[in-house]
PyMOL Python script that loads the backbone (N, CA, C, O; Angstrom):
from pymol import cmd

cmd.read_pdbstr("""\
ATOM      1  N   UNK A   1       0.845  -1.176   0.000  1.00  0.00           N
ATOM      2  CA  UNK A   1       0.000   0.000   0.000  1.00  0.00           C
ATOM      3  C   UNK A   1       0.896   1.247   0.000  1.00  0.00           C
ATOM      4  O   UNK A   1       1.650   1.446   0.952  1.00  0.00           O
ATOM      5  N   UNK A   2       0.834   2.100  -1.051  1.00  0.00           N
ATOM      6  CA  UNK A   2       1.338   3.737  -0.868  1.00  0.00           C
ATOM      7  C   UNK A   2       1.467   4.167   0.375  1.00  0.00           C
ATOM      8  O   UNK A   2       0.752   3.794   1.306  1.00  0.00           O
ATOM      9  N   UNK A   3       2.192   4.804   0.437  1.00  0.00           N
ATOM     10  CA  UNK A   3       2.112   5.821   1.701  1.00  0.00           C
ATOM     11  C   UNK A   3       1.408   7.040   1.245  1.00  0.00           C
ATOM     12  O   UNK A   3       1.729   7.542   0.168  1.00  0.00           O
ATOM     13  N   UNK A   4       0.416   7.588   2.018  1.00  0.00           N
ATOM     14  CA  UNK A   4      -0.071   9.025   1.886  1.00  0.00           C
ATOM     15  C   UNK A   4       0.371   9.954   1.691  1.00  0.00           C
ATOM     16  O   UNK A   4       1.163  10.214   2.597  1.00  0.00           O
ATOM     17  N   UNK A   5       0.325  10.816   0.857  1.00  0.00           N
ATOM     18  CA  UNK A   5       0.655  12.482   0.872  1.00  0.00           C
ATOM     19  C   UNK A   5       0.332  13.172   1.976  1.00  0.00           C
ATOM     20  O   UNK A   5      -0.815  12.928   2.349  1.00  0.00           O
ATOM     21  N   UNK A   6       0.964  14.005   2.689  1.00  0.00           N
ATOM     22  CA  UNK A   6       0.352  14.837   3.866  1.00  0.00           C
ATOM     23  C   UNK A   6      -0.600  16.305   3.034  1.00  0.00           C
ATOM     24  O   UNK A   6      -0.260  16.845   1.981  1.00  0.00           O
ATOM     25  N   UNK A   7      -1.199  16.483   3.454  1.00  0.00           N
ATOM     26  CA  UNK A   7      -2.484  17.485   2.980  1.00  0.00           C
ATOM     27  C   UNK A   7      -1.954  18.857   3.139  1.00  0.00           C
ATOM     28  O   UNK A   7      -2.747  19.712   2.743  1.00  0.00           O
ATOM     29  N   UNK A   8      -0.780  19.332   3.630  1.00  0.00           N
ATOM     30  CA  UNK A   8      -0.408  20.390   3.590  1.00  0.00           C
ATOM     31  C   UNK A   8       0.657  20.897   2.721  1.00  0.00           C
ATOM     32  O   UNK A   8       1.205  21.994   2.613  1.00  0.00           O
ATOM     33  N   UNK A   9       0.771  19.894   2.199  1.00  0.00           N
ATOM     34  CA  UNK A   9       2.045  20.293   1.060  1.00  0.00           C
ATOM     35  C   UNK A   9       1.347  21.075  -0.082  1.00  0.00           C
ATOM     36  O   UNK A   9       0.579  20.605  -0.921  1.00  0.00           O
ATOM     37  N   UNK A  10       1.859  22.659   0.078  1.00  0.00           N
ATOM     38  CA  UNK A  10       1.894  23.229  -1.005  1.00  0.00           C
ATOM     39  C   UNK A  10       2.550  23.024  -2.628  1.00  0.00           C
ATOM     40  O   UNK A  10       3.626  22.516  -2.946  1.00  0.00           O
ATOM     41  N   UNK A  11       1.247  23.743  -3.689  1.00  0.00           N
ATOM     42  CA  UNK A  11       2.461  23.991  -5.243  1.00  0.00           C
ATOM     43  C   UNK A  11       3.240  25.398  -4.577  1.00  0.00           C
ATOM     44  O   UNK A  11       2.898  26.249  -3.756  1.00  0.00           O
ATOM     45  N   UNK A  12       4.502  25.141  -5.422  1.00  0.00           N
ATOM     46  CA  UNK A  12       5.003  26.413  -5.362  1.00  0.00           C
ATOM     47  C   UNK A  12       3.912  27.337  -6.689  1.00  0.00           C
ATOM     48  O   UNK A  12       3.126  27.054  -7.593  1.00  0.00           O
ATOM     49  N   UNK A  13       4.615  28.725  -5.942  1.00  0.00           N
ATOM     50  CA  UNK A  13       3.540  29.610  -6.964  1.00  0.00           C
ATOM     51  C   UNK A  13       4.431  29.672  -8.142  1.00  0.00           C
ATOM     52  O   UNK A  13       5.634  29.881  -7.982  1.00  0.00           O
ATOM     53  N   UNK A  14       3.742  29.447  -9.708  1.00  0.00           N
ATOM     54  CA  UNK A  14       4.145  29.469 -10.628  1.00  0.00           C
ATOM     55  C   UNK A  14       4.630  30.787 -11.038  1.00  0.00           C
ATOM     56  O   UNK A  14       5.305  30.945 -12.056  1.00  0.00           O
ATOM     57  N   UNK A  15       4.275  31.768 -10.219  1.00  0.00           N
ATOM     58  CA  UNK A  15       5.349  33.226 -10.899  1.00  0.00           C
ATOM     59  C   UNK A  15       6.529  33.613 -10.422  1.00  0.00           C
ATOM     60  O   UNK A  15       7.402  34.266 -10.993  1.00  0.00           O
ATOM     61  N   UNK A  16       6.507  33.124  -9.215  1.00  0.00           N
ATOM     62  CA  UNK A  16       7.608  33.102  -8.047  1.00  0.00           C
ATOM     63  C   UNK A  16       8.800  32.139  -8.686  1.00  0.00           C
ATOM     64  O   UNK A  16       9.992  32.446  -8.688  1.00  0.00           O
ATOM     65  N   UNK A  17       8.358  31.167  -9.115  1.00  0.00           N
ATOM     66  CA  UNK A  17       9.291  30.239  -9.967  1.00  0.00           C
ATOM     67  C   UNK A  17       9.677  30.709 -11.468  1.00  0.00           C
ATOM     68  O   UNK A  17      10.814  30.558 -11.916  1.00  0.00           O
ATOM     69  N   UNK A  18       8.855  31.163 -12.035  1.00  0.00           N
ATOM     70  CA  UNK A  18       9.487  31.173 -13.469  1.00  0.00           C
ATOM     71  C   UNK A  18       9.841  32.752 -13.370  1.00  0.00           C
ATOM     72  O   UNK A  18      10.343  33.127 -14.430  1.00  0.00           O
ATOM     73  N   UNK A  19       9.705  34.006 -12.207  1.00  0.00           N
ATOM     74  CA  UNK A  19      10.334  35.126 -12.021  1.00  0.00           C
ATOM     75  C   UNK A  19       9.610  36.183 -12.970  1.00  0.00           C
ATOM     76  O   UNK A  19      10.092  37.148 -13.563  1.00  0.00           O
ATOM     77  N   UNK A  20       8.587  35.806 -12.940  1.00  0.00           N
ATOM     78  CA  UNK A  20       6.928  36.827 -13.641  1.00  0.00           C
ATOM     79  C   UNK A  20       6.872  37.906 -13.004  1.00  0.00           C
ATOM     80  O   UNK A  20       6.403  37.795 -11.872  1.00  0.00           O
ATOM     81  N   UNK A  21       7.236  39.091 -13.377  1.00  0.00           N
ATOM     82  CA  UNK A  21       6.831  40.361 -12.567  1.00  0.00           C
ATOM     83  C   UNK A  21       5.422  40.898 -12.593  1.00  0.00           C
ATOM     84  O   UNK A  21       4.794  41.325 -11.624  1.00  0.00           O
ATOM     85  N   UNK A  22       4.914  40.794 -14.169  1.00  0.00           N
ATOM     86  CA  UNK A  22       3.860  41.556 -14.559  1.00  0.00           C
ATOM     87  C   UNK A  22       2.799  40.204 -15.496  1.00  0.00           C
ATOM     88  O   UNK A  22       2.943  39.553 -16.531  1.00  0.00           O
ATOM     89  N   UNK A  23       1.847  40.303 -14.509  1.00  0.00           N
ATOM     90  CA  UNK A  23       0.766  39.599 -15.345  1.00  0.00           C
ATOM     91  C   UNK A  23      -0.120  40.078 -16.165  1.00  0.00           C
ATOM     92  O   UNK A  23      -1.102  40.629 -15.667  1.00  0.00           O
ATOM     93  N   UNK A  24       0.015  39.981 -17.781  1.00  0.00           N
ATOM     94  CA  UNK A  24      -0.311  40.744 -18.789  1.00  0.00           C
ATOM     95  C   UNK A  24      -2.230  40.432 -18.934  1.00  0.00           C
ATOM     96  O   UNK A  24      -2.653  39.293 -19.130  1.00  0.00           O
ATOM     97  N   UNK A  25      -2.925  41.332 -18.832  1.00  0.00           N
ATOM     98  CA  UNK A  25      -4.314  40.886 -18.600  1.00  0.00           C
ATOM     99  C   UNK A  25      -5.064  40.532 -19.993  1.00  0.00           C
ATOM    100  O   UNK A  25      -6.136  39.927 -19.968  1.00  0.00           O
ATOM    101  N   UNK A  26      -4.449  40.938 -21.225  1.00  0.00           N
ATOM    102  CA  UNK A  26      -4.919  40.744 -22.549  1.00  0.00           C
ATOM    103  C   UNK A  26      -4.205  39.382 -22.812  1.00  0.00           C
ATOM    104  O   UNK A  26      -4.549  39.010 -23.934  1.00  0.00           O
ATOM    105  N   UNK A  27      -3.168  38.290 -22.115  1.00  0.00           N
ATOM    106  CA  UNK A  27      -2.819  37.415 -22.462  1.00  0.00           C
ATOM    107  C   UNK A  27      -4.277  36.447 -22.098  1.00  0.00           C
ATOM    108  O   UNK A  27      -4.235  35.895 -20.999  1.00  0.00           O
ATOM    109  N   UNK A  28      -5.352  36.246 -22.809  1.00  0.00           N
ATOM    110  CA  UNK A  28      -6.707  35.524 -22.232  1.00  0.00           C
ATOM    111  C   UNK A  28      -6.663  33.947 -22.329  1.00  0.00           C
ATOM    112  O   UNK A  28      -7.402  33.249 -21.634  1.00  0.00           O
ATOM    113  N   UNK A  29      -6.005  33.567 -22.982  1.00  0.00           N
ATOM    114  CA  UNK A  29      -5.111  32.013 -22.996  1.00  0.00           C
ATOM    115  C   UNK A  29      -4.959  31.595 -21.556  1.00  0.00           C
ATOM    116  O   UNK A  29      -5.512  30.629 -21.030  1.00  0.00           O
ATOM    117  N   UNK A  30      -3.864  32.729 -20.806  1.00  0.00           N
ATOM    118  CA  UNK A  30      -3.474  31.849 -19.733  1.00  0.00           C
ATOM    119  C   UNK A  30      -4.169  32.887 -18.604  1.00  0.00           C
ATOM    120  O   UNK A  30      -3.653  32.714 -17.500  1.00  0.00           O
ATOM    121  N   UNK A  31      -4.814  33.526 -18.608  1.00  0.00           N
ATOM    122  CA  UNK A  31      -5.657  34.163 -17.548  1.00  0.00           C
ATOM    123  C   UNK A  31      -7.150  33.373 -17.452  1.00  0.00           C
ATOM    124  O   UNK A  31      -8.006  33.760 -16.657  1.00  0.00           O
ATOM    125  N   UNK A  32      -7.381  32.118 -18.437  1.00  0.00           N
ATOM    126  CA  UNK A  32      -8.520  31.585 -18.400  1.00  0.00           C
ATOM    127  C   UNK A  32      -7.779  30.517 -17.664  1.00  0.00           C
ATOM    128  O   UNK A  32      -8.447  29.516 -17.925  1.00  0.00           O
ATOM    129  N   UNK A  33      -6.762  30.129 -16.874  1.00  0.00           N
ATOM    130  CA  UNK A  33      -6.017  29.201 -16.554  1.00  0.00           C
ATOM    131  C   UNK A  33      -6.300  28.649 -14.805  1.00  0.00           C
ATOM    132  O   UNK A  33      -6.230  27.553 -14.248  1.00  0.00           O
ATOM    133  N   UNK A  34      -6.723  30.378 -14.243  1.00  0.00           N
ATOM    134  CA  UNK A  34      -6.787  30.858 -13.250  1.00  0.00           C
ATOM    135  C   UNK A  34      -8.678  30.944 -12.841  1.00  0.00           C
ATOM    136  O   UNK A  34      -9.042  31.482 -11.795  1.00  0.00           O
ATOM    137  N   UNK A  35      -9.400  30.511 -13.548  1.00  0.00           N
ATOM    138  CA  UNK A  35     -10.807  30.802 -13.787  1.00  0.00           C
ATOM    139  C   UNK A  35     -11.227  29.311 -13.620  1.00  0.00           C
ATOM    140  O   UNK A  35     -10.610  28.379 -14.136  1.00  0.00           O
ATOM    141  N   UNK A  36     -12.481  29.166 -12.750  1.00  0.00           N
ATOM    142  CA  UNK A  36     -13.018  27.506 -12.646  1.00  0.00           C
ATOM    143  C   UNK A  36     -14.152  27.847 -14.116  1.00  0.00           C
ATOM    144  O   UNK A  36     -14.256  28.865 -14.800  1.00  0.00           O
ATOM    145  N   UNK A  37     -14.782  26.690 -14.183  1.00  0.00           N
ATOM    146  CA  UNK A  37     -15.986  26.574 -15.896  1.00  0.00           C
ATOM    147  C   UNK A  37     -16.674  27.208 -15.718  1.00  0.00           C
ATOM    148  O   UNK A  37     -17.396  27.428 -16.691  1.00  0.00           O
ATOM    149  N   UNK A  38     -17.064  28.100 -14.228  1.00  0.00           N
ATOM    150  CA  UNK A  38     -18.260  29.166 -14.162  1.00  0.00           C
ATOM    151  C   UNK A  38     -17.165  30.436 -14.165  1.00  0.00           C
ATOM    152  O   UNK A  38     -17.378  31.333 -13.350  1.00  0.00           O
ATOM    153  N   UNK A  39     -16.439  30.506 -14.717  1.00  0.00           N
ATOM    154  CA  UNK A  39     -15.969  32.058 -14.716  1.00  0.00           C
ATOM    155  C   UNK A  39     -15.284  32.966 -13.385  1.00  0.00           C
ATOM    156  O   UNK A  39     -14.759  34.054 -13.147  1.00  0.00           O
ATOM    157  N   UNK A  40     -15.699  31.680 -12.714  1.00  0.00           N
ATOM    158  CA  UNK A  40     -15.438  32.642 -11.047  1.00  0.00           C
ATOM    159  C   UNK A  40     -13.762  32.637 -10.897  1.00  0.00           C
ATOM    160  O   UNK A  40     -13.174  31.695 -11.429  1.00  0.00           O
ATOM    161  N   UNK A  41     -13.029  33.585 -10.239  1.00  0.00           N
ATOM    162  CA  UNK A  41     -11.723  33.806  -9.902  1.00  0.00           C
ATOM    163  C   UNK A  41     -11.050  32.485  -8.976  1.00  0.00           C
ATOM    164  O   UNK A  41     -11.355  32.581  -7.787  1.00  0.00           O
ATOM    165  N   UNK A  42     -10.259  31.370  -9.282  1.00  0.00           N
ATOM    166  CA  UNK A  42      -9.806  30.328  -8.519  1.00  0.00           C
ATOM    167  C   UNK A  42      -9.128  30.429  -6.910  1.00  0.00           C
ATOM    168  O   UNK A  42      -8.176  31.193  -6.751  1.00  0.00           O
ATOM    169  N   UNK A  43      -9.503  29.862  -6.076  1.00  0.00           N
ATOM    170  CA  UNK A  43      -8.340  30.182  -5.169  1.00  0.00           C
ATOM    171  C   UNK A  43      -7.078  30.181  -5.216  1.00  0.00           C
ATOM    172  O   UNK A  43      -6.619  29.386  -6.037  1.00  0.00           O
ATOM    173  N   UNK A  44      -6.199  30.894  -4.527  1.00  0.00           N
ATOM    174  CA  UNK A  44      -4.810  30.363  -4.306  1.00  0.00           C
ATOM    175  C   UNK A  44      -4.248  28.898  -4.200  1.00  0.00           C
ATOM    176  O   UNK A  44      -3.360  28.225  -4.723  1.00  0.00           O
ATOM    177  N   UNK A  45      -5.517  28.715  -2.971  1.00  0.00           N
ATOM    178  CA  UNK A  45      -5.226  27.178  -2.560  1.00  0.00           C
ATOM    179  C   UNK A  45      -5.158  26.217  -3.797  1.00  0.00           C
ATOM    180  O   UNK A  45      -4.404  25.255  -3.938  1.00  0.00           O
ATOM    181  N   UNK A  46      -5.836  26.552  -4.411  1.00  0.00           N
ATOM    182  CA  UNK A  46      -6.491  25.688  -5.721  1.00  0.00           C
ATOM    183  C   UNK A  46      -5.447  25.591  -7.019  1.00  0.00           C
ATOM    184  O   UNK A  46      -4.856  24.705  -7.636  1.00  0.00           O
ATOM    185  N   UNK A  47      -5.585  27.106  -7.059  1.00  0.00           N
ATOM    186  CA  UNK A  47      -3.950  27.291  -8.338  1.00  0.00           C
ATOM    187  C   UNK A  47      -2.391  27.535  -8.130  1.00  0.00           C
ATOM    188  O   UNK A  47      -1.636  27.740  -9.081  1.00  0.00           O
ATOM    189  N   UNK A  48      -1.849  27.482  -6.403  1.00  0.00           N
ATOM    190  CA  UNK A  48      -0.565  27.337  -5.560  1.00  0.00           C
ATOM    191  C   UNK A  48      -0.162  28.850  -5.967  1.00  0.00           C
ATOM    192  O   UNK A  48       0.983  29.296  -5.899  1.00  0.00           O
ATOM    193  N   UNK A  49      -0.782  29.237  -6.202  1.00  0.00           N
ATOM    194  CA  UNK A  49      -0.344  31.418  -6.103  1.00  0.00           C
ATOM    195  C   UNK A  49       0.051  31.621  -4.900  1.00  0.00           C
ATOM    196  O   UNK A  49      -0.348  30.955  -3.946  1.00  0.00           O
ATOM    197  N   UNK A  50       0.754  32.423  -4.835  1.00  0.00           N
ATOM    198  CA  UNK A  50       1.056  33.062  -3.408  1.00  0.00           C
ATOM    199  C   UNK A  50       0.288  34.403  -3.242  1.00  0.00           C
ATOM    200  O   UNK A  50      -0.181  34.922  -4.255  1.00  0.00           O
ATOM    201  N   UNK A  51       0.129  34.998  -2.033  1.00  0.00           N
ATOM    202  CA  UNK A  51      -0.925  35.951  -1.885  1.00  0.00           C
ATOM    203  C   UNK A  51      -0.371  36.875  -3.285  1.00  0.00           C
ATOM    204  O   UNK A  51      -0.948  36.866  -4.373  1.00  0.00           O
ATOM    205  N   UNK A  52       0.648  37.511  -3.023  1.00  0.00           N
ATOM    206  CA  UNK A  52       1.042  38.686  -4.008  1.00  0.00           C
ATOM    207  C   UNK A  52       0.532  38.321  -5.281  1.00  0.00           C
ATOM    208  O   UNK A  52      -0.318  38.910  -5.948  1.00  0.00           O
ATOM    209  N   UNK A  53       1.289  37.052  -5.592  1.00  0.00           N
ATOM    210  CA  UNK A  53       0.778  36.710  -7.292  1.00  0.00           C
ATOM    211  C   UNK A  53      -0.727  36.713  -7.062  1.00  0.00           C
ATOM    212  O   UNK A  53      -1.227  37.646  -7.689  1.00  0.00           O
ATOM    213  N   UNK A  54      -1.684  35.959  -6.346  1.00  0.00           N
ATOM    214  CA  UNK A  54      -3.179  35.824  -6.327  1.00  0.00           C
ATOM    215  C   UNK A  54      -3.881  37.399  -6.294  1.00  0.00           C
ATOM    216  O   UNK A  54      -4.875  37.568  -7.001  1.00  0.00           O
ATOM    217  N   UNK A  55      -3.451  38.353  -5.611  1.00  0.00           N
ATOM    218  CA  UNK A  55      -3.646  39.904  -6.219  1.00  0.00           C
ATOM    219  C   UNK A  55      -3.815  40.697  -7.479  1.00  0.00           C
ATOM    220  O   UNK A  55      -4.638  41.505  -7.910  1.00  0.00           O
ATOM    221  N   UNK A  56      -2.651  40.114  -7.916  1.00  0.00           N
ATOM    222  CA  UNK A  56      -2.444  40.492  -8.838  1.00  0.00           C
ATOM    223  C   UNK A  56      -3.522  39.605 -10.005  1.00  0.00           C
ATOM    224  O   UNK A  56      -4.422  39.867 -10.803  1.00  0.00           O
ATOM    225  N   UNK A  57      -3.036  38.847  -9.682  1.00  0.00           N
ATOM    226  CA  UNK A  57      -4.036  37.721 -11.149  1.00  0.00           C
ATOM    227  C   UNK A  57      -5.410  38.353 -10.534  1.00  0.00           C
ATOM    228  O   UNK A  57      -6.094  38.699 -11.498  1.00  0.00           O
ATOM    229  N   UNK A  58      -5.911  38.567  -9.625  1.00  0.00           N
ATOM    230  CA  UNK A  58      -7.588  38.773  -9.376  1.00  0.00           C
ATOM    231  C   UNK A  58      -7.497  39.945 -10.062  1.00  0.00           C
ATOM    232  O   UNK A  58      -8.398  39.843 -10.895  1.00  0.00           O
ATOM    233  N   UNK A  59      -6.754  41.407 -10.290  1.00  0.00           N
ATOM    234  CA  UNK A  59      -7.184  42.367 -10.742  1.00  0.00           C
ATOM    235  C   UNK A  59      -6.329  42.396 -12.305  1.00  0.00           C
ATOM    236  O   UNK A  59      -6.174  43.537 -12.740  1.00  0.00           O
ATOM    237  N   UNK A  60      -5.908  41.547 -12.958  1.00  0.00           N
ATOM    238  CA  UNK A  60      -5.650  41.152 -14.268  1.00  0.00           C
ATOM    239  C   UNK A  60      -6.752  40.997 -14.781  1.00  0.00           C
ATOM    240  O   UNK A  60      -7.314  41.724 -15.599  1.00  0.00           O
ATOM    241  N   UNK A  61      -7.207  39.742 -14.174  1.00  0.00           N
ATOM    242  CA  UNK A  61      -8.643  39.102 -14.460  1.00  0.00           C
ATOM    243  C   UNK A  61      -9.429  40.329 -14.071  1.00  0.00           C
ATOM    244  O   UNK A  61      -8.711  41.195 -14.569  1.00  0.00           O
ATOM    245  N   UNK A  62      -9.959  40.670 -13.773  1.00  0.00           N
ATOM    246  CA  UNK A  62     -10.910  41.891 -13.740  1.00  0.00           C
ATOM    247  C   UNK A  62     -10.544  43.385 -14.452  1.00  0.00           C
ATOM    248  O   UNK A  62     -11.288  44.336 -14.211  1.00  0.00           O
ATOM    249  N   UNK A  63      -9.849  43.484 -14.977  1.00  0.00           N
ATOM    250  CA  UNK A  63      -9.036  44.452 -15.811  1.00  0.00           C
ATOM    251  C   UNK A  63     -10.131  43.795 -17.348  1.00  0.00           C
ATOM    252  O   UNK A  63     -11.109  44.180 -17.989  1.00  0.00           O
ATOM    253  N   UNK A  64      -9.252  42.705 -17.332  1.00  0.00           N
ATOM    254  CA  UNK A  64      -9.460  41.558 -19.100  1.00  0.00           C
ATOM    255  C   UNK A  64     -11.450  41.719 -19.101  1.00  0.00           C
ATOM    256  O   UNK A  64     -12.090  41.752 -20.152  1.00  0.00           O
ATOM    257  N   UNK A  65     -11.973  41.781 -17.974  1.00  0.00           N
ATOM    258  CA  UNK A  65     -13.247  41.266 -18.152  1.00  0.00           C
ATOM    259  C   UNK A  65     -13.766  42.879 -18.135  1.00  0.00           C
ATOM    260  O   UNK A  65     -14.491  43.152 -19.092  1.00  0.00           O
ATOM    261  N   UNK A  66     -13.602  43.565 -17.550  1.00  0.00           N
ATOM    262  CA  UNK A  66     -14.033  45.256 -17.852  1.00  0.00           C
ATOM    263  C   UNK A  66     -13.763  45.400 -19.395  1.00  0.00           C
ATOM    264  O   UNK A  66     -14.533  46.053 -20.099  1.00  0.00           O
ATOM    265  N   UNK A  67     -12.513  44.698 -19.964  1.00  0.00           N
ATOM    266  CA  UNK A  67     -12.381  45.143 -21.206  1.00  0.00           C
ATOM    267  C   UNK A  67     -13.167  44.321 -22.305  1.00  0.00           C
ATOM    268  O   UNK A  67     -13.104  44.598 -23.503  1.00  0.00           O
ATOM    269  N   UNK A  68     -14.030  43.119 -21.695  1.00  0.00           N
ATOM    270  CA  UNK A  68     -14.558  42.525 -22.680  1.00  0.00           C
ATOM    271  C   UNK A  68     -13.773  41.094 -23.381  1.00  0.00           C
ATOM    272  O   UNK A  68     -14.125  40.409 -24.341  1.00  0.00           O
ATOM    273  N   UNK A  69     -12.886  41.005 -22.707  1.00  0.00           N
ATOM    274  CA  UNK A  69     -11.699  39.951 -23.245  1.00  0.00           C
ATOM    275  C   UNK A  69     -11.799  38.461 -22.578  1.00  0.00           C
ATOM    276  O   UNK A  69     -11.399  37.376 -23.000  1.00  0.00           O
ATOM    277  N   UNK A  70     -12.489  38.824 -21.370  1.00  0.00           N
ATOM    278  CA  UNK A  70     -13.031  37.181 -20.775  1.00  0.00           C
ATOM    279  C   UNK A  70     -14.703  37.344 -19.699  1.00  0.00           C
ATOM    280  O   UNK A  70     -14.853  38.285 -18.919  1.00  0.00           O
ATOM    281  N   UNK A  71     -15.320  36.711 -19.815  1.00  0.00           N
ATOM    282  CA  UNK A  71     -16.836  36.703 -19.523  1.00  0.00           C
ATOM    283  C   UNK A  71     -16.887  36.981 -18.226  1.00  0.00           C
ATOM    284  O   UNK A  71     -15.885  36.505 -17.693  1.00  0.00           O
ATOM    285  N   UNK A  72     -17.510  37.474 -17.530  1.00  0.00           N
ATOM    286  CA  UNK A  72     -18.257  38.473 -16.269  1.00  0.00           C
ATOM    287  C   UNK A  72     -18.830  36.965 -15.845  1.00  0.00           C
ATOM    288  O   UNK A  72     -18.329  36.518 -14.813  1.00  0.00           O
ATOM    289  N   UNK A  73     -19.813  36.128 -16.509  1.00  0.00           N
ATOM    290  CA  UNK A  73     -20.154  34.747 -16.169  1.00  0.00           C
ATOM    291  C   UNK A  73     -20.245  33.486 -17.350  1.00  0.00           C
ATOM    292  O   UNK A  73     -19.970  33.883 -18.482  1.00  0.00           O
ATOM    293  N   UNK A  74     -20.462  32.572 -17.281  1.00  0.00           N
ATOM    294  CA  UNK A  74     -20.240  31.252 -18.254  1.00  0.00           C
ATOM    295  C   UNK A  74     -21.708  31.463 -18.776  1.00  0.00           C
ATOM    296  O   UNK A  74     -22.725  31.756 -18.148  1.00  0.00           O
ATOM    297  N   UNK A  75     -21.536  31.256 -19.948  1.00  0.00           N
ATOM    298  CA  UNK A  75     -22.781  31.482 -20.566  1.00  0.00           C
ATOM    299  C   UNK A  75     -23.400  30.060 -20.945  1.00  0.00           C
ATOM    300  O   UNK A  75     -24.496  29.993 -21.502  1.00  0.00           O
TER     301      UNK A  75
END
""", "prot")
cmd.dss("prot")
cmd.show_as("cartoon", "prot")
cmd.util.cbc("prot")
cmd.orient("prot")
């Protein structure tokens, strides 16, 4: 039998690792990356962001959707 994963092991945050300063809000490819199938903004917990990066991606994403570039809700 496997041994268990312990439940607290974090992802590292993917911007922190690849050294992302600026999350571009017209990139809608990978800002839909960060979005569950209803459109809603993902947790941290969920996508391993760290607070700073998860800030930032929430007002990317809400930047992109004021501009019409990703949906307000899932249609």
């Amino acid at each position: 039998m496997p041994t268990p994963t312990p439940n607290n092991v974090r992802k590292p945050c993917l911007f922190c690792t690849e050294k992302i300063s600026y999350i571009d809000y017209k990139d809608t490819q990978f800002m839909r990356r960060f979005m569950s199938p209803h459109a809603k903004i993902m947790a941290s917990k969920k996508t391993g962001t760290c607070g700073k990066h998860q800030r930032m991606v929430a007002t990317a994403l809400k930047r992109a959707r004021h501009m019409a570039l990703l949906p307000f809700v899932a249609a």
